[in-house]
PDB file of N, H, CA, C and O in Angstrom:
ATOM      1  N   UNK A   1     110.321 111.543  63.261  1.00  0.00           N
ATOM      2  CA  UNK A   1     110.529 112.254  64.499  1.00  0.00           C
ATOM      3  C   UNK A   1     112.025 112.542  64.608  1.00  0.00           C
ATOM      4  O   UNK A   1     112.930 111.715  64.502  1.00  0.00           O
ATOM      5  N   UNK A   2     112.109 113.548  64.785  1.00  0.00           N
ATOM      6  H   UNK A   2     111.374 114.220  64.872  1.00  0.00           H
ATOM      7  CA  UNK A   2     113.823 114.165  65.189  1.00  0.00           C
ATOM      8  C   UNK A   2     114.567 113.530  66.351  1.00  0.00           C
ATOM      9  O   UNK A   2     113.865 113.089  67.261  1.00  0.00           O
ATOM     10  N   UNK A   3     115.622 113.442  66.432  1.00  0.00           N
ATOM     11  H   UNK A   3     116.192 113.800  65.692  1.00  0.00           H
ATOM     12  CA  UNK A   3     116.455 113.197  67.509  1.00  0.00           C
ATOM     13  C   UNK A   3     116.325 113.787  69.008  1.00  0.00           C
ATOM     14  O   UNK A   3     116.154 113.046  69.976  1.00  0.00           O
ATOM     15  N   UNK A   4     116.409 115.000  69.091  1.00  0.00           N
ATOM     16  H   UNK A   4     116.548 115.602  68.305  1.00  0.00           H
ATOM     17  CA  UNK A   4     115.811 115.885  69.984  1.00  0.00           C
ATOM     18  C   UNK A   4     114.324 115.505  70.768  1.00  0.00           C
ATOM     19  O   UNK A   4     114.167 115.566  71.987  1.00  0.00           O
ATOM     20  N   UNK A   5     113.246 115.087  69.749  1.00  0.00           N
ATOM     21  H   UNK A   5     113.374 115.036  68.758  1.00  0.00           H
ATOM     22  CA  UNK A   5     111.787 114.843  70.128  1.00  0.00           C
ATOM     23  C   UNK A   5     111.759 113.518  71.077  1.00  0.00           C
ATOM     24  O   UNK A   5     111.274 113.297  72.186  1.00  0.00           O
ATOM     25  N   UNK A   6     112.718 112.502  69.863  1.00  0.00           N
ATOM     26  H   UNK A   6     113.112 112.681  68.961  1.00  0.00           H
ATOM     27  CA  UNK A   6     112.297 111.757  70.412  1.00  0.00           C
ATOM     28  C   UNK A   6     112.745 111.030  71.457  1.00  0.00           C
ATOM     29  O   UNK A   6     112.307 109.983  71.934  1.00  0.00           O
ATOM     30  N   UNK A   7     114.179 112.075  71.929  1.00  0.00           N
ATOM     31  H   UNK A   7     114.535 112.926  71.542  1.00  0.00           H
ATOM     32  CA  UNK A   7     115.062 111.740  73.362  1.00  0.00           C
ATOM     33  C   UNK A   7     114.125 112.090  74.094  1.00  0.00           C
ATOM     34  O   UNK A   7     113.686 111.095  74.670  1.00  0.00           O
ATOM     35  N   UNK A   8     113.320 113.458  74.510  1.00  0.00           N
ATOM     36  H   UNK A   8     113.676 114.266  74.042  1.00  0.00           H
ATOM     37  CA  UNK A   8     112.617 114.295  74.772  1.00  0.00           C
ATOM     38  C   UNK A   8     111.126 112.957  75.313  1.00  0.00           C
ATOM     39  O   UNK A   8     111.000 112.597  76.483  1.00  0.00           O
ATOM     40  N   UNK A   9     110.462 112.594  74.493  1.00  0.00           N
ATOM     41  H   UNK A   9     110.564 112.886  73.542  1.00  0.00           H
ATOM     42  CA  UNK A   9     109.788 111.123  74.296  1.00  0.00           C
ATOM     43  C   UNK A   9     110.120 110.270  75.652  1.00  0.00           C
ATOM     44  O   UNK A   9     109.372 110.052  76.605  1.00  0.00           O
ATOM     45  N   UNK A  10     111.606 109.815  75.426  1.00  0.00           N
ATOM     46  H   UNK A  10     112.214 109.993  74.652  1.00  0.00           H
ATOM     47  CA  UNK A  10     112.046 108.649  75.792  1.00  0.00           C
ATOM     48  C   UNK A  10     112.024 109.072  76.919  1.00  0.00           C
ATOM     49  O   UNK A  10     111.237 108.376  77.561  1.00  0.00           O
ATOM     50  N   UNK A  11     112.755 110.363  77.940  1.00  0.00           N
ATOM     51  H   UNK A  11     113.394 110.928  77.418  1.00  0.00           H
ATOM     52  CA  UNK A  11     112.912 111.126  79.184  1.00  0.00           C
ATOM     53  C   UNK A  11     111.504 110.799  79.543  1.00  0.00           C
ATOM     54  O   UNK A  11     111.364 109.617  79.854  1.00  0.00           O
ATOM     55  N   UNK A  12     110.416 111.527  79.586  1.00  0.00           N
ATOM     56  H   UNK A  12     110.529 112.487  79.333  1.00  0.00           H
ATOM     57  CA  UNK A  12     109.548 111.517  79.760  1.00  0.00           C
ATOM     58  C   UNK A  12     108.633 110.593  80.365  1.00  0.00           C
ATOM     59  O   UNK A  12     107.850 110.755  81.301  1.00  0.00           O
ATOM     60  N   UNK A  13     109.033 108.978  79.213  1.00  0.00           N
ATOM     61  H   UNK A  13     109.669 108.846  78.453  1.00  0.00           H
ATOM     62  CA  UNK A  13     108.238 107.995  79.364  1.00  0.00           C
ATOM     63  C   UNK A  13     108.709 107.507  80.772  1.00  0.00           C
ATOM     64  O   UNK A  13     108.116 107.005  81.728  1.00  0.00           O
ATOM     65  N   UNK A  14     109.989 107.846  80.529  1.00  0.00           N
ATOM     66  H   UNK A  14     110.470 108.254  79.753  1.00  0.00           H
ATOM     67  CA  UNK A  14     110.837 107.047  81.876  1.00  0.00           C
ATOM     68  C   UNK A  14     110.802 107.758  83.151  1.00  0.00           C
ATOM     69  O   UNK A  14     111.282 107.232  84.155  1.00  0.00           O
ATOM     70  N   UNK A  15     110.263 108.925  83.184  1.00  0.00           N
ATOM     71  H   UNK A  15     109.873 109.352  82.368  1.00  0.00           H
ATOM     72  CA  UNK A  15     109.914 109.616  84.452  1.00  0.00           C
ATOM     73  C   UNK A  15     108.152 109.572  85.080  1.00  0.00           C
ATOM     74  O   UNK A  15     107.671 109.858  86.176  1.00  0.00           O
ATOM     75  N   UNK A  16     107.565 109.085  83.825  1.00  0.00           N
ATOM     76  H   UNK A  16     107.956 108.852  82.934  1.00  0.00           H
ATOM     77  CA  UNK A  16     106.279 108.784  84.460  1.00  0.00           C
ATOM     78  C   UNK A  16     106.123 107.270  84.575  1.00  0.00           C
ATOM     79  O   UNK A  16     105.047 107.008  85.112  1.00  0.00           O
ATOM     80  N   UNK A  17     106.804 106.220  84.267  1.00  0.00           N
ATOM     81  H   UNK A  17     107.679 106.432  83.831  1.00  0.00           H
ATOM     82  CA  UNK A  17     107.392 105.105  84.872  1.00  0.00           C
ATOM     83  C   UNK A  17     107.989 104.974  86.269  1.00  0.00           C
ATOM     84  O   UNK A  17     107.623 104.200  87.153  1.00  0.00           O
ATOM     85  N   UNK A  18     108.879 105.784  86.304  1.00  0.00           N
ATOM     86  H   UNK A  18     109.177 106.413  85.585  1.00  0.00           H
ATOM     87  CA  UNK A  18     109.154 105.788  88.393  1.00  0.00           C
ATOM     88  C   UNK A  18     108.129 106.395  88.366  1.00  0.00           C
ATOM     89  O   UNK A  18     107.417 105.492  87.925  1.00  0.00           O
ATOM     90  N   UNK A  19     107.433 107.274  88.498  1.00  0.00           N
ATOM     91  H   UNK A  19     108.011 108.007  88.856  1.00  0.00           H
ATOM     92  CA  UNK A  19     106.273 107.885  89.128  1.00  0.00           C
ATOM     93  C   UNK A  19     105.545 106.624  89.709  1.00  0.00           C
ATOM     94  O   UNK A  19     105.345 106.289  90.876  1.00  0.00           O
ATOM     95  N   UNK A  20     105.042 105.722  87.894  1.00  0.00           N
ATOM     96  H   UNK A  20     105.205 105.993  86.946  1.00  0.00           H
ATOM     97  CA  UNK A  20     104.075 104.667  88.492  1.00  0.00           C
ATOM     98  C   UNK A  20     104.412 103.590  89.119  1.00  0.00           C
ATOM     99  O   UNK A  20     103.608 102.718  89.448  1.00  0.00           O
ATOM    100  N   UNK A  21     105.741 103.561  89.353  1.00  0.00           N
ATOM    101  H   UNK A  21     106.394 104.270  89.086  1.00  0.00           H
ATOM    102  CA  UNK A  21     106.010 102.915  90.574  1.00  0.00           C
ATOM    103  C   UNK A  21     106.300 102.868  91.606  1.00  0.00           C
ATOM    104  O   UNK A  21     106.581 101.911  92.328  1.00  0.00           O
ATOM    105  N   UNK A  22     106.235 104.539  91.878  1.00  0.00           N
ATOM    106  H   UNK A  22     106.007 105.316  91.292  1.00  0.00           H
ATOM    107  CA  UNK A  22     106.906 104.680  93.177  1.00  0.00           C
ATOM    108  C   UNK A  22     104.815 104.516  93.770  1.00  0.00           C
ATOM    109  O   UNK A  22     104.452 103.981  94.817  1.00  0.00           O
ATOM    110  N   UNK A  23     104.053 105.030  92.918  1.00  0.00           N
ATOM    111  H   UNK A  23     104.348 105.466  92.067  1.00  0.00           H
ATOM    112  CA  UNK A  23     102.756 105.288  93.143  1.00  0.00           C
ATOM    113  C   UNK A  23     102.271 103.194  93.419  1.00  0.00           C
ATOM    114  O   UNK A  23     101.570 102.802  94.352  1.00  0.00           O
ATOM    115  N   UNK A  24     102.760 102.459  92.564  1.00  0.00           N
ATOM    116  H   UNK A  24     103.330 102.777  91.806  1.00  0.00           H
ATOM    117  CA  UNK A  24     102.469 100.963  92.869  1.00  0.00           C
ATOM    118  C   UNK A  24     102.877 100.482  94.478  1.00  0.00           C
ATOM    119  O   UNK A  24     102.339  99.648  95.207  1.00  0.00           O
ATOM    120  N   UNK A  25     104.250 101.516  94.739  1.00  0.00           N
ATOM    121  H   UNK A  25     104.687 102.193  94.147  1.00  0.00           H
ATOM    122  CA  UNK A  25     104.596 100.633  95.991  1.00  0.00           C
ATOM    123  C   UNK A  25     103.728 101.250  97.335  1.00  0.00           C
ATOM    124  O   UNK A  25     103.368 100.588  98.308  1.00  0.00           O
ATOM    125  N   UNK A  26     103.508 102.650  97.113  1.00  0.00           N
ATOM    126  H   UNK A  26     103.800 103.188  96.323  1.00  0.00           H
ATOM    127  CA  UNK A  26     101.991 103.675  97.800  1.00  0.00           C
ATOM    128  C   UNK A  26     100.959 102.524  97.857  1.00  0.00           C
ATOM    129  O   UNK A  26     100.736 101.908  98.900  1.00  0.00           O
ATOM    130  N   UNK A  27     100.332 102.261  96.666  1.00  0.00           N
ATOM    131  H   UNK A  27     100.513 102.762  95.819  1.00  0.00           H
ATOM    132  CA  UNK A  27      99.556 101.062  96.603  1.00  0.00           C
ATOM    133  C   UNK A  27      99.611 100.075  97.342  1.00  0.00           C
ATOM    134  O   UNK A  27      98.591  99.899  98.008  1.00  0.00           O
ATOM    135  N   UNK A  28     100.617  99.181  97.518  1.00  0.00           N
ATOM    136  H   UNK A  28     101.446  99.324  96.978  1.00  0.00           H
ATOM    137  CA  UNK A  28     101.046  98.270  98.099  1.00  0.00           C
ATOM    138  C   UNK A  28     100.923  98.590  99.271  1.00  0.00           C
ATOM    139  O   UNK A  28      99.969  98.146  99.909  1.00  0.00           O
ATOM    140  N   UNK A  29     102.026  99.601  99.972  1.00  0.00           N
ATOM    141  H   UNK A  29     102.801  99.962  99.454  1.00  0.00           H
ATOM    142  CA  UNK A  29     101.089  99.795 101.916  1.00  0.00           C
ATOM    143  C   UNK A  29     100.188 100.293 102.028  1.00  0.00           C
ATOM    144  O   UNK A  29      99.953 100.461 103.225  1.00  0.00           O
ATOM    145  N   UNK A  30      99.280 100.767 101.261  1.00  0.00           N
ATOM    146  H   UNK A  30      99.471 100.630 100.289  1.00  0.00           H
ATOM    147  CA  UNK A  30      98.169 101.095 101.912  1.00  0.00           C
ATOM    148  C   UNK A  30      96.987  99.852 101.691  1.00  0.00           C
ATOM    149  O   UNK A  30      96.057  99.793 102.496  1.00  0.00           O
ATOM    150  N   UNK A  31      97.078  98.833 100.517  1.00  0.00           N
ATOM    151  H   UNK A  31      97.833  98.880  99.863  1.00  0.00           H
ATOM    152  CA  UNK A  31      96.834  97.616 100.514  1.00  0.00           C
ATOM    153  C   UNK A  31      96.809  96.922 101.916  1.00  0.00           C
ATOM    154  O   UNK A  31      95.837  96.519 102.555  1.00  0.00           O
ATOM    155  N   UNK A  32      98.672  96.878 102.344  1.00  0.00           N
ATOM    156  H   UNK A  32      99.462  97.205 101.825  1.00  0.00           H
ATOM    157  CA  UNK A  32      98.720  96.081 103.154  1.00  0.00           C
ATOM    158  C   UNK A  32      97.952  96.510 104.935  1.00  0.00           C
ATOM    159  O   UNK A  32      97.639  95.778 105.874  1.00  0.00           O
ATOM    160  N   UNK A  33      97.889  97.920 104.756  1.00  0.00           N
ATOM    161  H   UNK A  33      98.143  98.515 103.994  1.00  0.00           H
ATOM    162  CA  UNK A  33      97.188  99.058 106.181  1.00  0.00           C
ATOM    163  C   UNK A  33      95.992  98.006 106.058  1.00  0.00           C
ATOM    164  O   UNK A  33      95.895  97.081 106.864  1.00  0.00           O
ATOM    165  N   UNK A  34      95.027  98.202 104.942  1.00  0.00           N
ATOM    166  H   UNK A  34      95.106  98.954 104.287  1.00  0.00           H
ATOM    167  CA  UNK A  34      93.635  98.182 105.061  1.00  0.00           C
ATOM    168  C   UNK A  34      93.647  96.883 105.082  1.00  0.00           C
ATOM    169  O   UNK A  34      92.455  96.578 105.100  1.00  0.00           O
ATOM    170  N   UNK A  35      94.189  96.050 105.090  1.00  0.00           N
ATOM    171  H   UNK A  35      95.158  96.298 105.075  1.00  0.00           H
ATOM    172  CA  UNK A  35      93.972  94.186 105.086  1.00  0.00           C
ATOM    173  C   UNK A  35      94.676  93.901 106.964  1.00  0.00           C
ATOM    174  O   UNK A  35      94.772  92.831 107.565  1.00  0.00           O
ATOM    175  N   UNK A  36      94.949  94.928 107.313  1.00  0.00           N
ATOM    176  H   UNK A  36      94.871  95.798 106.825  1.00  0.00           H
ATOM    177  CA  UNK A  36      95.421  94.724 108.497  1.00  0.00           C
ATOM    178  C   UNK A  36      94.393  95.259 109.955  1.00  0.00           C
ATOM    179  O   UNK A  36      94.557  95.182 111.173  1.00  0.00           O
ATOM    180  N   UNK A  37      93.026  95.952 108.840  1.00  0.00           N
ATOM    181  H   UNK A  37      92.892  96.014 107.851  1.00  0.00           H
ATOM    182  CA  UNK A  37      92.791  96.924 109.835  1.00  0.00           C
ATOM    183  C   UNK A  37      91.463  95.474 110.226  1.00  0.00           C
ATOM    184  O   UNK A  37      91.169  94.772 109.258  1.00  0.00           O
ATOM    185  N   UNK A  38      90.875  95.194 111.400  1.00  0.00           N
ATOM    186  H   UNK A  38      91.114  95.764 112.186  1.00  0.00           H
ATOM    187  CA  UNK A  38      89.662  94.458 111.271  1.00  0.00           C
ATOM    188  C   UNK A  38      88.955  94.647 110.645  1.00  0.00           C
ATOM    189  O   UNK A  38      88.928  95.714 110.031  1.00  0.00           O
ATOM    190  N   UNK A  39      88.007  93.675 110.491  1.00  0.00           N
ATOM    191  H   UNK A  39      88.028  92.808 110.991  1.00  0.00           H
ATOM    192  CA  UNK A  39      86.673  93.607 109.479  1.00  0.00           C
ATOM    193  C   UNK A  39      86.215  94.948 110.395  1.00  0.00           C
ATOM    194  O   UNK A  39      86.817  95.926 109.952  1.00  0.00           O
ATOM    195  N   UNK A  40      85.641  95.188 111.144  1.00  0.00           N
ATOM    196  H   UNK A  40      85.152  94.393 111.504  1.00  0.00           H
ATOM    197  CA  UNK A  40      84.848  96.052 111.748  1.00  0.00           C
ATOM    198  C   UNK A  40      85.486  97.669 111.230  1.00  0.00           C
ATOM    199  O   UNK A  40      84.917  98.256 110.310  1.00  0.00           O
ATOM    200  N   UNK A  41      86.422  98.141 111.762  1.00  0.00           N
ATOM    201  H   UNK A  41      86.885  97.664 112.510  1.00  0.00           H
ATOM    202  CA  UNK A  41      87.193  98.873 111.429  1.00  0.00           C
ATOM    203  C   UNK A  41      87.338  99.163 109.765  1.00  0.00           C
ATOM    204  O   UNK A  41      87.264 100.358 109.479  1.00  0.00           O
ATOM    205  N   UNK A  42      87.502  98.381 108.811  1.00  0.00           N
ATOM    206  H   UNK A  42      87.562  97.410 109.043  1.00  0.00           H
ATOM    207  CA  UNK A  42      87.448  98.660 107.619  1.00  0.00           C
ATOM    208  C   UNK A  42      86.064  98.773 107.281  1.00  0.00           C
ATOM    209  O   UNK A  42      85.780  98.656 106.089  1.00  0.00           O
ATOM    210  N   UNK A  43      85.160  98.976 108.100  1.00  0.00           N
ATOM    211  H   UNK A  43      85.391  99.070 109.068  1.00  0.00           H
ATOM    212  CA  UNK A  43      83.806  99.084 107.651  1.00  0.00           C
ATOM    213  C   UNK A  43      83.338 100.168 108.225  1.00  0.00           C
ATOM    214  O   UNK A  43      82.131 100.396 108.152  1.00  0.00           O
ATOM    215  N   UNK A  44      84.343 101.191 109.018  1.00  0.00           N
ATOM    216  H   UNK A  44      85.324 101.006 109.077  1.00  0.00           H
ATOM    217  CA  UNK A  44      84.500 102.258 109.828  1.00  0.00           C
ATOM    218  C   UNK A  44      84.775 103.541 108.761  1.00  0.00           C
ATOM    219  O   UNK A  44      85.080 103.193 107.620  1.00  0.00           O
ATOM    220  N   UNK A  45      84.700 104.899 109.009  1.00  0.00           N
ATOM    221  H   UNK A  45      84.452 105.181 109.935  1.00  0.00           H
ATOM    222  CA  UNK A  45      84.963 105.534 108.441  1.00  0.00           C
ATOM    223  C   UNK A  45      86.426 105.578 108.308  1.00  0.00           C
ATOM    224  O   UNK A  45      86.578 105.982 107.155  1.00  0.00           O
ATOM    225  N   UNK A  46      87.262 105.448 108.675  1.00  0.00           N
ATOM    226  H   UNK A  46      87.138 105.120 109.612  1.00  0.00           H
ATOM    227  CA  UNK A  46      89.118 105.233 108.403  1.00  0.00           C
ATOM    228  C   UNK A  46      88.839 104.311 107.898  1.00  0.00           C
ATOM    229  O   UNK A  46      89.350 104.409 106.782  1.00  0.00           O
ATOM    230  N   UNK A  47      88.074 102.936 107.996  1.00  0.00           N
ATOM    231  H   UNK A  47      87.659 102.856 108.902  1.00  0.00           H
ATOM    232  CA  UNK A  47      88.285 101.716 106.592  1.00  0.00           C
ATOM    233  C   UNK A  47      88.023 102.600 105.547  1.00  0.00           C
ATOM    234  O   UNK A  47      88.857 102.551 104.643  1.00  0.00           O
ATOM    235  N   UNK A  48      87.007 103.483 105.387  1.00  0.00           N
ATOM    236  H   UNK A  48      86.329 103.523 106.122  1.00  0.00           H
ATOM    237  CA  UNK A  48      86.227 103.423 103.807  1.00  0.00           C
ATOM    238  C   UNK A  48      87.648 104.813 103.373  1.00  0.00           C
ATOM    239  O   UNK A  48      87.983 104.765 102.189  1.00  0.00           O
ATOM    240  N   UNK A  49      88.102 105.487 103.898  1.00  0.00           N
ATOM    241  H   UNK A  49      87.830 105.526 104.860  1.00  0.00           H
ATOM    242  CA  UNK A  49      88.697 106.410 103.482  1.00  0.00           C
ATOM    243  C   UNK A  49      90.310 105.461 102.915  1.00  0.00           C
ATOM    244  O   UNK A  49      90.998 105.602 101.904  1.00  0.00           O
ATOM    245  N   UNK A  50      90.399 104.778 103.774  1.00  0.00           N
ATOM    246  H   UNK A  50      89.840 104.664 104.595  1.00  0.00           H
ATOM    247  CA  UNK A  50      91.350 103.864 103.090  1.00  0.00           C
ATOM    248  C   UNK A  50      91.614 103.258 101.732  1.00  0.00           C
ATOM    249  O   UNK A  50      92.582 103.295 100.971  1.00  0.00           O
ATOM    250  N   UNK A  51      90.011 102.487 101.671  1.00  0.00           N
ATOM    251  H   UNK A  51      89.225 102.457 102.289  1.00  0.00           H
ATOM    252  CA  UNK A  51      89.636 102.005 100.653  1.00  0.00           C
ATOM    253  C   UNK A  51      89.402 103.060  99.319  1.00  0.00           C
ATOM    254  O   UNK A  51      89.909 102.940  98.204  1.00  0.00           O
ATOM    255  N   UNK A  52      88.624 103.955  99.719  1.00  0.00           N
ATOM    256  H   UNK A  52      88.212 104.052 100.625  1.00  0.00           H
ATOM    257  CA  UNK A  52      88.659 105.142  98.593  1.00  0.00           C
ATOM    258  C   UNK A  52      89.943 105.320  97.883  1.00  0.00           C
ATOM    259  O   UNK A  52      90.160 105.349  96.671  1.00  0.00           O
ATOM    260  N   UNK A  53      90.988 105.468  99.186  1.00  0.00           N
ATOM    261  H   UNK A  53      90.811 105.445 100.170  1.00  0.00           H
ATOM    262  CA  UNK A  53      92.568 105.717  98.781  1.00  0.00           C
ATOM    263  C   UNK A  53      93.361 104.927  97.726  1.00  0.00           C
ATOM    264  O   UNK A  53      94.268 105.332  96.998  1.00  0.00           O
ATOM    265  N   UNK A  54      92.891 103.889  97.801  1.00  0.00           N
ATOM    266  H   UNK A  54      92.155 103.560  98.393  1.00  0.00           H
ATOM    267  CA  UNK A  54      93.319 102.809  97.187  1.00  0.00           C
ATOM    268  C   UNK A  54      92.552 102.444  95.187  1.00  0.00           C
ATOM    269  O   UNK A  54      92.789 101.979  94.072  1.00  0.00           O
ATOM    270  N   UNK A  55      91.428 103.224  96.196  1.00  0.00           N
ATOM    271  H   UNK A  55      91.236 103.602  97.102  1.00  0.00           H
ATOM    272  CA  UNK A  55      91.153 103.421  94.402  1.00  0.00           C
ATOM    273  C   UNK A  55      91.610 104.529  93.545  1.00  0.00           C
ATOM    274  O   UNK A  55      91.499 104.737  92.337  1.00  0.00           O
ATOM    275  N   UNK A  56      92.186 105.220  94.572  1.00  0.00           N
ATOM    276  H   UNK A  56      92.276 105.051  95.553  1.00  0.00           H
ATOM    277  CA  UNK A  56      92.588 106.364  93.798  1.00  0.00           C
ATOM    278  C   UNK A  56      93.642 106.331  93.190  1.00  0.00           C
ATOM    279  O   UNK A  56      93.758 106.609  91.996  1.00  0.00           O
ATOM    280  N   UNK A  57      94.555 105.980  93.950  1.00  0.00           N
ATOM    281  H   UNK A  57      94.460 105.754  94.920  1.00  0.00           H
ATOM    282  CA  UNK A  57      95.781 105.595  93.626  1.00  0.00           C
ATOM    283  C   UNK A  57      95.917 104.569  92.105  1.00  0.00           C
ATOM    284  O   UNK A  57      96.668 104.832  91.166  1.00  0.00           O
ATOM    285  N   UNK A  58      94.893 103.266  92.197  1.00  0.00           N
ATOM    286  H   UNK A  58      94.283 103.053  92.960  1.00  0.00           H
ATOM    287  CA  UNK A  58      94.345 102.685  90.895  1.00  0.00           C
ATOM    288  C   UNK A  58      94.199 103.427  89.937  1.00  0.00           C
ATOM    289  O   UNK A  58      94.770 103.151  88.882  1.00  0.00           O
ATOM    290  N   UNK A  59      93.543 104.356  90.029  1.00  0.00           N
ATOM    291  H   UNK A  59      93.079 104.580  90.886  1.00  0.00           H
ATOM    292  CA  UNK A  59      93.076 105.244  88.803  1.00  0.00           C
ATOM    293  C   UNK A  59      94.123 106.040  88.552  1.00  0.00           C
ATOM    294  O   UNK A  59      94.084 106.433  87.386  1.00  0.00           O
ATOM    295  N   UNK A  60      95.468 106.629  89.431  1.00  0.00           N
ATOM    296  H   UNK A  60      95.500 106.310  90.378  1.00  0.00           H
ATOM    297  CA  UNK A  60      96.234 107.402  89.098  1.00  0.00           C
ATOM    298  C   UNK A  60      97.323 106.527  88.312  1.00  0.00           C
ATOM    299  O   UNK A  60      98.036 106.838  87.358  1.00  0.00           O
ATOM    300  N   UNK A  61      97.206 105.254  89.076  1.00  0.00           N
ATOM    301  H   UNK A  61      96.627 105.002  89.851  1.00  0.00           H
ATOM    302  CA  UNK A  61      98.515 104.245  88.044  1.00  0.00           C
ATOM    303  C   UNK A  61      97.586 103.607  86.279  1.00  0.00           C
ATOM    304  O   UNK A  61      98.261 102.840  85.592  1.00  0.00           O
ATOM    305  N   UNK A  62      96.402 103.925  85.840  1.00  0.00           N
ATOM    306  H   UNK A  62      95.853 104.548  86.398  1.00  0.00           H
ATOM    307  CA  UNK A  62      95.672 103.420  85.062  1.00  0.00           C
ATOM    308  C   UNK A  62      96.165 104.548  84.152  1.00  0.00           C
ATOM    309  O   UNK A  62      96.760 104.451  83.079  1.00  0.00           O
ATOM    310  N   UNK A  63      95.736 105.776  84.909  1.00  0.00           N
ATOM    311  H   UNK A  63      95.252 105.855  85.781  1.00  0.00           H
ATOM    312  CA  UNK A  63      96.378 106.840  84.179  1.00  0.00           C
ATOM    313  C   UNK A  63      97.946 107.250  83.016  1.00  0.00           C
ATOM    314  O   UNK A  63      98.099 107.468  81.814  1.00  0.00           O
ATOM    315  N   UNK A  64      99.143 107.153  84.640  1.00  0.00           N
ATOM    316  H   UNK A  64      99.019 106.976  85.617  1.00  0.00           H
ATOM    317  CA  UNK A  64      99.898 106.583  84.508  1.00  0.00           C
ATOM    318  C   UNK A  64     100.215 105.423  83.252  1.00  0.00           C
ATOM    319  O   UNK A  64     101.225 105.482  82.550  1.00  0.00           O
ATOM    320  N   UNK A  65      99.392 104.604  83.147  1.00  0.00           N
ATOM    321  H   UNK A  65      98.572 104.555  83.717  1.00  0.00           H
ATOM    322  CA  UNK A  65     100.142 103.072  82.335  1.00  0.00           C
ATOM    323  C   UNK A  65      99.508 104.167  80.620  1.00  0.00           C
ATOM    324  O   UNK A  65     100.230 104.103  79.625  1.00  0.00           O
ATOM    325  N   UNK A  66      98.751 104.663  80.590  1.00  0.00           N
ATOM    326  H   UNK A  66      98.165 104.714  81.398  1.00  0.00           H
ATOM    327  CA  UNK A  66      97.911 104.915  79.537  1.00  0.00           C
ATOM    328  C   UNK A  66      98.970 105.930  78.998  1.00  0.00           C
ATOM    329  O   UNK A  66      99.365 105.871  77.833  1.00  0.00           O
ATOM    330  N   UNK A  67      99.386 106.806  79.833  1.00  0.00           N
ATOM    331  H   UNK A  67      99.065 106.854  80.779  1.00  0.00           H
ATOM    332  CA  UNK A  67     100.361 107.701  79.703  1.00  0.00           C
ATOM    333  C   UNK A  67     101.394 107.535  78.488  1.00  0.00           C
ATOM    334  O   UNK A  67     101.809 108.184  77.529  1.00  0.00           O
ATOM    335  N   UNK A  68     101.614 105.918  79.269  1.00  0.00           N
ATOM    336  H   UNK A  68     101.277 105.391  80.048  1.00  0.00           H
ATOM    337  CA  UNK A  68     102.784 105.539  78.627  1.00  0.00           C
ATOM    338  C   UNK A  68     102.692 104.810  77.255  1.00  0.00           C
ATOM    339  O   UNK A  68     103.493 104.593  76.345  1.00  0.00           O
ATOM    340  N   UNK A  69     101.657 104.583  77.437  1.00  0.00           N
ATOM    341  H   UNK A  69     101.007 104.760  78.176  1.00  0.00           H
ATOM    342  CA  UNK A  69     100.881 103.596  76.105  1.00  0.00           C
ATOM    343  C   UNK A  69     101.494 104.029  75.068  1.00  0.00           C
ATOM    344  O   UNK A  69     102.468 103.641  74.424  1.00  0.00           O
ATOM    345  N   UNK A  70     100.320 105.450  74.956  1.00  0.00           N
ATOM    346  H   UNK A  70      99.529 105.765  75.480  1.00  0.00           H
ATOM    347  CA  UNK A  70     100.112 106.990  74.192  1.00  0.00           C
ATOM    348  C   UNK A  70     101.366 107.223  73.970  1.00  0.00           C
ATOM    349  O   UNK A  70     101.540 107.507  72.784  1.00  0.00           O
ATOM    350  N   UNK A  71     102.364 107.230  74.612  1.00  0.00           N
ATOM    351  H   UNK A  71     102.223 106.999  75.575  1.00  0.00           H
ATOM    352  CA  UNK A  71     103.840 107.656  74.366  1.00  0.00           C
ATOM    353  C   UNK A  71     104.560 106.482  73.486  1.00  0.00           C
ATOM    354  O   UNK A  71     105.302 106.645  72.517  1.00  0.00           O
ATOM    355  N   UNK A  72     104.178 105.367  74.030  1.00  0.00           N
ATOM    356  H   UNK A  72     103.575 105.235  74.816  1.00  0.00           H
ATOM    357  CA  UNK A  72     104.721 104.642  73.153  1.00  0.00           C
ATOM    358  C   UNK A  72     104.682 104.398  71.568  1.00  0.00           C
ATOM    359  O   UNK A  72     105.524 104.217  70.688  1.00  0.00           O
ATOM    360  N   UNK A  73     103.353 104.479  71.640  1.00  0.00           N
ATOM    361  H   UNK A  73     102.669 104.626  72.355  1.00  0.00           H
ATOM    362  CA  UNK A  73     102.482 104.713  70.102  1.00  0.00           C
ATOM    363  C   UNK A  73     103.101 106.134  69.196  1.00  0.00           C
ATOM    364  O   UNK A  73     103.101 106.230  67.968  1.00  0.00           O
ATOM    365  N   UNK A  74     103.471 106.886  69.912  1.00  0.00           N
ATOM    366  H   UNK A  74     103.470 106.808  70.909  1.00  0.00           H
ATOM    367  CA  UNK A  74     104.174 108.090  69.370  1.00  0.00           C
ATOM    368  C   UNK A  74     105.504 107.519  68.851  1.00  0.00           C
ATOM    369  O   UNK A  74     105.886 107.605  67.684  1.00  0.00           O
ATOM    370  N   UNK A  75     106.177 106.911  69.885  1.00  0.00           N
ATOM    371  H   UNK A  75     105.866 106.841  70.833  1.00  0.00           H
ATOM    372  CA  UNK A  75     107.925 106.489  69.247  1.00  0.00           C
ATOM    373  C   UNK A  75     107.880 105.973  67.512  1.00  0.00           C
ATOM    374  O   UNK A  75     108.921 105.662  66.933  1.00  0.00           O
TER     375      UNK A  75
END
């Protein structure tokens, strides 16, 4: 791999790294929203949309980590 590619590589990895963490700390309050909201309430339609949220966000940082995997395996 060339010099160029694999700066190119390295940029990259490291910008979808803050991503997945700025997306972990997203995670984190909306974690902390839905553990705050009552049992009743999280069993409410704003709980379940919460909860959905939270998986989403999962799947976008799963994404994210895989991202980086794949990139790494390239270096």
């Amino acid at each position: 791999m060339n010099r160029n590619r694999r700066e190119a590589f390295i940029d990259l990895r490291n910008r979808i790294e803050g991503l997945k963490d700025e997306l972990d700390a997203l995670k984190d309050e909306q974690q902390e929203y839905f553990d705050n909201m009552t049992e009743s309430l999280q069993e409410e339609e704003k709980g379940q949309a919460a909860e959905e949220t939270l998986g989403n966000l999962q799947s976008a940082i799963d994404s994210l980590n895989s991202a980086i995997n794949n990139l790494d395996q390239i270096e």
